[in-house]
ZALO-143087 format. One line per field, with one value per atom (N, C-alpha, C): residue in one letter; atom name; x, y, z. Coordinates in pm, 1 decimal, padded with zeros to 6 digits, always signed. Layout:
N
type = (a:...)
atom = (CA:...)
c1 = (X:...)
c2 = (Y:...)
c3 = (Z:...)
END
This chain:
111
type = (x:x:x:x:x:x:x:x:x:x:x:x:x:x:x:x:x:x:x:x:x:x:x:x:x:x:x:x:x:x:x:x:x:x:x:x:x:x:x:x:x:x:x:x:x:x:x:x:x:x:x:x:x:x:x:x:x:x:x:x:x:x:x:x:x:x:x:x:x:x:x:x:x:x:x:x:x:x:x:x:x:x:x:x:x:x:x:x:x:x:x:x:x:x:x:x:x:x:x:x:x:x:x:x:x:x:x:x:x:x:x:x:x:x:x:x:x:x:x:x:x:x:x:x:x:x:x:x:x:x:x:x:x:x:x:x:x:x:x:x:x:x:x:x:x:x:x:x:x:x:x:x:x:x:x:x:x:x:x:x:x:x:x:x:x:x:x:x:x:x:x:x:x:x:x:x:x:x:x:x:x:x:x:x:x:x:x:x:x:x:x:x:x:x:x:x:x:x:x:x:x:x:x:x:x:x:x:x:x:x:x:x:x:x:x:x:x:x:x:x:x:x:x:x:x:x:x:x:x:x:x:x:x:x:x:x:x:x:x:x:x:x:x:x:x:x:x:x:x:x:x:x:x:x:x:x:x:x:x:x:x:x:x:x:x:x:x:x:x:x:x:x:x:x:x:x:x:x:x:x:x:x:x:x:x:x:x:x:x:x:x:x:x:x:x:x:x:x:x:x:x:x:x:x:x:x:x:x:x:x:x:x:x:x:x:x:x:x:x:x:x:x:x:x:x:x:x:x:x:x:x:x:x)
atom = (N:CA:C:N:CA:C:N:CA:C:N:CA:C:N:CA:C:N:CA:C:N:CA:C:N:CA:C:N:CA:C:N:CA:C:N:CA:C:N:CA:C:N:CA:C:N:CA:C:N:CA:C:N:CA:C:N:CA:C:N:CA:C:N:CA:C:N:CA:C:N:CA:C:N:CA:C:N:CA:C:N:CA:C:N:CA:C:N:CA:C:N:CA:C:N:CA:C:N:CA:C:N:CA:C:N:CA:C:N:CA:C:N:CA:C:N:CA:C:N:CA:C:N:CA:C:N:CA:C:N:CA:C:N:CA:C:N:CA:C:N:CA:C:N:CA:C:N:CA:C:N:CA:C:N:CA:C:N:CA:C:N:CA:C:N:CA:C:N:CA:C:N:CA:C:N:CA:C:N:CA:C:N:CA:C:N:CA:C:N:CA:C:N:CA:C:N:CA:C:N:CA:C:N:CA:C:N:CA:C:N:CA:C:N:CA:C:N:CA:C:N:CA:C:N:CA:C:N:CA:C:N:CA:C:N:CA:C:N:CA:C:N:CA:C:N:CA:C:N:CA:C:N:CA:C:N:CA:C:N:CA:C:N:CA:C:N:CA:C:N:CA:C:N:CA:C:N:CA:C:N:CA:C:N:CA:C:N:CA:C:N:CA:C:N:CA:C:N:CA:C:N:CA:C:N:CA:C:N:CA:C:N:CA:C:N:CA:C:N:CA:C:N:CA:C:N:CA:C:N:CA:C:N:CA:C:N:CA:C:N:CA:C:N:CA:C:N:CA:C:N:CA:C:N:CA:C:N:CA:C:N:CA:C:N:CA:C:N:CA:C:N:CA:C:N:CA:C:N:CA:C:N:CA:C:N:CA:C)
c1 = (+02705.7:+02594.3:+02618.0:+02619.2:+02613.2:+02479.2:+02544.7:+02433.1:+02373.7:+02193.9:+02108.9:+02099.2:+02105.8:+02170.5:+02028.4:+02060.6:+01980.5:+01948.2:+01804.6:+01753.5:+01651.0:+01603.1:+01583.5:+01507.1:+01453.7:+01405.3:+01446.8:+01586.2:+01649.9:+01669.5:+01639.6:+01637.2:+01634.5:+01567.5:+01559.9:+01648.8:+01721.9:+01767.4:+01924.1:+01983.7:+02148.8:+02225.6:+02333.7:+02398.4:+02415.5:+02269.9:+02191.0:+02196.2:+02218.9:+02145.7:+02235.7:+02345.9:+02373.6:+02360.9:+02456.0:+02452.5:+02386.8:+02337.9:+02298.5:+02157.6:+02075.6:+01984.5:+01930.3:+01977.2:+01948.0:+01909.9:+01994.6:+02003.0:+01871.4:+01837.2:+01746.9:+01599.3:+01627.2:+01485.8:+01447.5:+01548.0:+01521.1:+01486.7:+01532.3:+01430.9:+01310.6:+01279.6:+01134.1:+01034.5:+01079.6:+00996.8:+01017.0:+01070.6:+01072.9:+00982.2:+00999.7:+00896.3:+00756.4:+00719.2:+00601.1:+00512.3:+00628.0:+00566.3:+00515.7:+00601.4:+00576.2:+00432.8:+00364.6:+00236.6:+00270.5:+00181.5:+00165.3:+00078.4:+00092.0:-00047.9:-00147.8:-00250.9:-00386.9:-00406.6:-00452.3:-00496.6:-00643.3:-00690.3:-00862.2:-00888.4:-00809.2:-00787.6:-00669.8:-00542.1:-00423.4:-00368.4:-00393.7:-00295.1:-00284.5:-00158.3:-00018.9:-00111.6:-00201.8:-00266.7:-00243.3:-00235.3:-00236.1:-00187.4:-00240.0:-00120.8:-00199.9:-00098.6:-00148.7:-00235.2:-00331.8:-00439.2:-00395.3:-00373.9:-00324.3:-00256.4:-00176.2:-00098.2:-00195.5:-00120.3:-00182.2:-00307.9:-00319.9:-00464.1:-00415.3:-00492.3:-00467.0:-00573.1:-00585.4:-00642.2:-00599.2:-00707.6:-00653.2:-00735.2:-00672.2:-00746.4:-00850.8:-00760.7:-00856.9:-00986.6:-01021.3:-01143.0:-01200.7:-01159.8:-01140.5:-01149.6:-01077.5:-01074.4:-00994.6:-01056.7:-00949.2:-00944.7:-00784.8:-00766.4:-00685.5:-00633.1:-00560.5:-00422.9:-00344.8:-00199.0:-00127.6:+00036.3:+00119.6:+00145.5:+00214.5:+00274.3:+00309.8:+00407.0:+00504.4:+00491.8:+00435.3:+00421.4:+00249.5:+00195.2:+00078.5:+00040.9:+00156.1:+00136.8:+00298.3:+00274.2:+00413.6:+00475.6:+00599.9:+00671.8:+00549.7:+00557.4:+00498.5:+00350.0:+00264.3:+00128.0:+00098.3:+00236.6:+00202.9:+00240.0:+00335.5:+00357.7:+00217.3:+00166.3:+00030.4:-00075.6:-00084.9:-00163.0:-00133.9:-00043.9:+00050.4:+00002.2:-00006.4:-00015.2:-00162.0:-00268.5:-00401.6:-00470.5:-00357.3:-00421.6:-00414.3:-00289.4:-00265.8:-00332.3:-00388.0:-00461.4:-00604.6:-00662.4:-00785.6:-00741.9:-00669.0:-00677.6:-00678.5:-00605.3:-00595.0:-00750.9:-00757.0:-00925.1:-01036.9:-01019.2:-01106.3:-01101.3:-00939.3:-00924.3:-01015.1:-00979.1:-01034.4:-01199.7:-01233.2:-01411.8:-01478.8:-01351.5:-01411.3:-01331.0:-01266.7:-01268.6:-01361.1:-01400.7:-01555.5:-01662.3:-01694.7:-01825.9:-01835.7:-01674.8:-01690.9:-01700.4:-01660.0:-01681.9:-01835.5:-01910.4:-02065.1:-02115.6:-02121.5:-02231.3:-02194.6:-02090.3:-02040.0:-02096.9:-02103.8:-02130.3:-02284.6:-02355.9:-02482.7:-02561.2:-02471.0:-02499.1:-02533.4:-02386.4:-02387.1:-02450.8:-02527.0:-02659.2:-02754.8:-02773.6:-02943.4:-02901.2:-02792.5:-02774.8:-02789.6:-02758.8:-02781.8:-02911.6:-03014.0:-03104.7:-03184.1)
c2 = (+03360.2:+03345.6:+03226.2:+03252.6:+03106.6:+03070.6:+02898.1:+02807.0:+02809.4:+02765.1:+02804.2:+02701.9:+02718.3:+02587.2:+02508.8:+02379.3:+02260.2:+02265.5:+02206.5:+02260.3:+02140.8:+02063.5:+01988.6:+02012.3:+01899.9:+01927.7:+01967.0:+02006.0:+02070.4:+02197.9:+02303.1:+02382.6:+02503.5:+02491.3:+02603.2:+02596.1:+02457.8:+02497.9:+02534.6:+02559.6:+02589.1:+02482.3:+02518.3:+02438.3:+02441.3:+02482.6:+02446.4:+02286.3:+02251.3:+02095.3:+01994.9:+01997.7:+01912.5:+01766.8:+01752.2:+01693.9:+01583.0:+01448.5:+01379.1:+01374.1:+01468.9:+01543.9:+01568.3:+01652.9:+01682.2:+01564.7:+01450.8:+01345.5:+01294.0:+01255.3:+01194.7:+01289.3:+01366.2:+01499.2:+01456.7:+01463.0:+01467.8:+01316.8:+01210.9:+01066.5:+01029.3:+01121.1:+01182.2:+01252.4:+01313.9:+01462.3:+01381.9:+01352.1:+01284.3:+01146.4:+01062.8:+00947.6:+01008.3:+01114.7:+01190.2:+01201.0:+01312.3:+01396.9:+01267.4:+01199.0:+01107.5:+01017.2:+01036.9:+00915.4:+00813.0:+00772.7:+00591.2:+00522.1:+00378.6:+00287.8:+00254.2:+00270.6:+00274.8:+00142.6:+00076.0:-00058.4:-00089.4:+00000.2:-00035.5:-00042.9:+00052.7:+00055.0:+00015.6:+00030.2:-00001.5:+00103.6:+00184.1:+00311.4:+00399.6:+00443.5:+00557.9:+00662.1:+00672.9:+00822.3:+00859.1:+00771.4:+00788.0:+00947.0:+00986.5:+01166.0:+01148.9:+01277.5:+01296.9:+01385.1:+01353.3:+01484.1:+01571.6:+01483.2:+01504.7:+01381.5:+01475.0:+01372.4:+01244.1:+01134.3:+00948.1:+00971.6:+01071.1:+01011.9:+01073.3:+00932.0:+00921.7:+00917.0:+00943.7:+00942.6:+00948.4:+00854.7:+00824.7:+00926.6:+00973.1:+01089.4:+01039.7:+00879.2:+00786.5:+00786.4:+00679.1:+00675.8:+00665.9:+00786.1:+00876.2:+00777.2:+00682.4:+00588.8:+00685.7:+00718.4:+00748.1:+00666.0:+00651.4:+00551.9:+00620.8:+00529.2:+00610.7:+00491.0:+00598.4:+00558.7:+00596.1:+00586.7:+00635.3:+00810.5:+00865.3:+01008.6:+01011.9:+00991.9:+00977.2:+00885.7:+00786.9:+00678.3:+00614.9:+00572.3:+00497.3:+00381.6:+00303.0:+00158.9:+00169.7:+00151.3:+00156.7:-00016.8:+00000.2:-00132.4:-00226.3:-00189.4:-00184.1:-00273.2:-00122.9:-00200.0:-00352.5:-00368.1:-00490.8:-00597.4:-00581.1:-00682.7:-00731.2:-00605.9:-00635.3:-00673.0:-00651.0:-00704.7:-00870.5:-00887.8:-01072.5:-01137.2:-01052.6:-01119.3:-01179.2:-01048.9:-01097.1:-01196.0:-01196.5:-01251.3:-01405.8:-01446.4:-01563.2:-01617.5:-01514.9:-01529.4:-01601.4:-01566.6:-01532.3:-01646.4:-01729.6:-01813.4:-01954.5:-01930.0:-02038.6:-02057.0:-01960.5:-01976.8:-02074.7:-01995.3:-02045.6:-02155.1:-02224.6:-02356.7:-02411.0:-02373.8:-02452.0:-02470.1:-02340.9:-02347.5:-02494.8:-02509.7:-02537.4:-02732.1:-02789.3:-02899.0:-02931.0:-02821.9:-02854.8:-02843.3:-02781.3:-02832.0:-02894.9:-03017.5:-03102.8:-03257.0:-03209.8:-03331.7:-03341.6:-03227.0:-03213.8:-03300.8:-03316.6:-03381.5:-03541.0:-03546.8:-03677.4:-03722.9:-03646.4:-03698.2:-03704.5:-03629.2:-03611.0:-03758.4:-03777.0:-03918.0:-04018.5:-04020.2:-04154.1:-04194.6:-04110.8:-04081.6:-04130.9:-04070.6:-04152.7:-04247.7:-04313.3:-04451.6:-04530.3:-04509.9:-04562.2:-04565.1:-04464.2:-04461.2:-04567.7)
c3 = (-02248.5:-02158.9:-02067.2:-01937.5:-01856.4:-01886.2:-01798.7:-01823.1:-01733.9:-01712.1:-01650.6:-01534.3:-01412.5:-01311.1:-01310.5:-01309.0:-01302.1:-01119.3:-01095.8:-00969.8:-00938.4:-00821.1:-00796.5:-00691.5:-00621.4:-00494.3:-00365.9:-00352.3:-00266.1:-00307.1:-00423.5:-00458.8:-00362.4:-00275.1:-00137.2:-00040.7:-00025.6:+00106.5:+00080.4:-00035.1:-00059.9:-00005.1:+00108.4:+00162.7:+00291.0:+00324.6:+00459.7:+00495.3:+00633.4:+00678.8:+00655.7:+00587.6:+00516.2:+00447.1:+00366.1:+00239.4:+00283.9:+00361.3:+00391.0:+00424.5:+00506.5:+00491.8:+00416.6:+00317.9:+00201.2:+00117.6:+00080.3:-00008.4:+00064.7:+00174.4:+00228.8:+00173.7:+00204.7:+00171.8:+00013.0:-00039.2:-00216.5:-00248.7:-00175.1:-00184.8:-00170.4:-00065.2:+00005.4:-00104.6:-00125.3:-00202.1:-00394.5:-00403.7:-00522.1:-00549.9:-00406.4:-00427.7:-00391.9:-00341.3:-00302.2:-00487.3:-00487.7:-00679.5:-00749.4:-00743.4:-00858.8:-00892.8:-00988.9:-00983.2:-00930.4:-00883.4:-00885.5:-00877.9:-00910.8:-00968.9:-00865.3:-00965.1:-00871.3:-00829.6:-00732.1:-00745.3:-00783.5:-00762.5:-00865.3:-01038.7:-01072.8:-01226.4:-01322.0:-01213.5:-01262.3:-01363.0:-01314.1:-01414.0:-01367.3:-01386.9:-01319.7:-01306.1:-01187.3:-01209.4:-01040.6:-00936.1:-00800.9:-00730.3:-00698.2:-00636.8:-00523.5:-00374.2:-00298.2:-00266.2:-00193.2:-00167.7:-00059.3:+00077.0:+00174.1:+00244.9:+00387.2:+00433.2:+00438.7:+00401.7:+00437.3:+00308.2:+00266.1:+00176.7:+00027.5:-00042.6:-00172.9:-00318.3:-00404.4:-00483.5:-00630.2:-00719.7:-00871.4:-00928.4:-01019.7:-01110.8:-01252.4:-01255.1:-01354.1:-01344.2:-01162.0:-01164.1:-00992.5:-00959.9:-00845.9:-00690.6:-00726.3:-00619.4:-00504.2:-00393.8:-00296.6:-00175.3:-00135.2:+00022.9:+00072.5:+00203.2:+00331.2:+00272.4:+00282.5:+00278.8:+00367.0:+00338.9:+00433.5:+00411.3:+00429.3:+00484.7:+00307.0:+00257.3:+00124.3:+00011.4:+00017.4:-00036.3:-00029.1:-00136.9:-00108.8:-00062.6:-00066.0:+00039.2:+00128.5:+00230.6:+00282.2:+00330.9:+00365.4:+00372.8:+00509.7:+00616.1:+00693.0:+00677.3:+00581.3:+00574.4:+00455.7:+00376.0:+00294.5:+00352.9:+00447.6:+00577.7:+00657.3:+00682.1:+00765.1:+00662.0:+00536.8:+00466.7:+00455.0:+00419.8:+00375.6:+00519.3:+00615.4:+00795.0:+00731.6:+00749.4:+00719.9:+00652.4:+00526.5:+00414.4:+00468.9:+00513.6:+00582.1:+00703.9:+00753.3:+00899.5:+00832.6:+00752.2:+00625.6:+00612.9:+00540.9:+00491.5:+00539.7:+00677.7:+00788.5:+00816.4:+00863.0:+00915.6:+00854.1:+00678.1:+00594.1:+00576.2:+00591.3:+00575.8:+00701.4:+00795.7:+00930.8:+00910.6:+00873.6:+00841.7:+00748.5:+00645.1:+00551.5:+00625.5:+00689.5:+00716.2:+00810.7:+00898.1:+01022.8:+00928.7:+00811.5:+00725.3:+00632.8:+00639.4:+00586.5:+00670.2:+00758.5:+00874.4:+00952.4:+00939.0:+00995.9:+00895.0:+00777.7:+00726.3:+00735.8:+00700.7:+00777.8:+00921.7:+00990.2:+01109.9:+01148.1:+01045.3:+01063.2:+00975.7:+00873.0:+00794.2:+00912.3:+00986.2:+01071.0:+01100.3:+01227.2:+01332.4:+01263.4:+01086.5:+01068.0:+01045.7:+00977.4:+01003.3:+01097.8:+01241.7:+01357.2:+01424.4:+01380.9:+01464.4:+01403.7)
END
């Protein structure tokens, strides 16, 4: 009896497109299938619903992601931007409402 051929996510296209193509497709379609971690609950339940949108089967958190992937290279860049933008700020907020009461001291002192 032959053996029963092992089959993958290129399974349809033979030796259509070639081999490079292919290898690229099956990186794709493989990081797609696969669960991944939720960030609200933290467990491997994440799948796609549709293109960019995502959802945990845990505890039905759904968000907008990328195409293949649920956070892409891209948007954690733009997240790290924000977070830093956020934080500059807050700093700045928080040395002008510490210098107002200071300055508001002075004044009744003087008058």
């Amino acid at each position: 009896m032959p053996k029963t051929k092992k089959v993958g996510p290129t399974r349809g296209l033979g030796t259509r497109y070639g081999s490079t193509v292919r290898k690229r497709y099956v990186k794709v379609v493989t990081e797609l299938k696969k669960p991944h971690r939720c960030s609200q609950c933290g467990f491997v339940r994440v799948r796609r619903v549709s293109v960019g949108v995502w959802k945990c089967s845990k505890c039905e958190f759904t968000f907008a992601g990328g195409a293949y992937t649920p956070v892409t290279k891209l948007g954690t860049v733009a997240k790290r931007a924000a977070k830093s933008a956020q934080a500059a700020i807050d700093e700045r907020q928080m040395t002008t409402a510490e210098a107002t009461p200071a300055e508001s001291a002075n004044e009744e002192s003087n008058d």
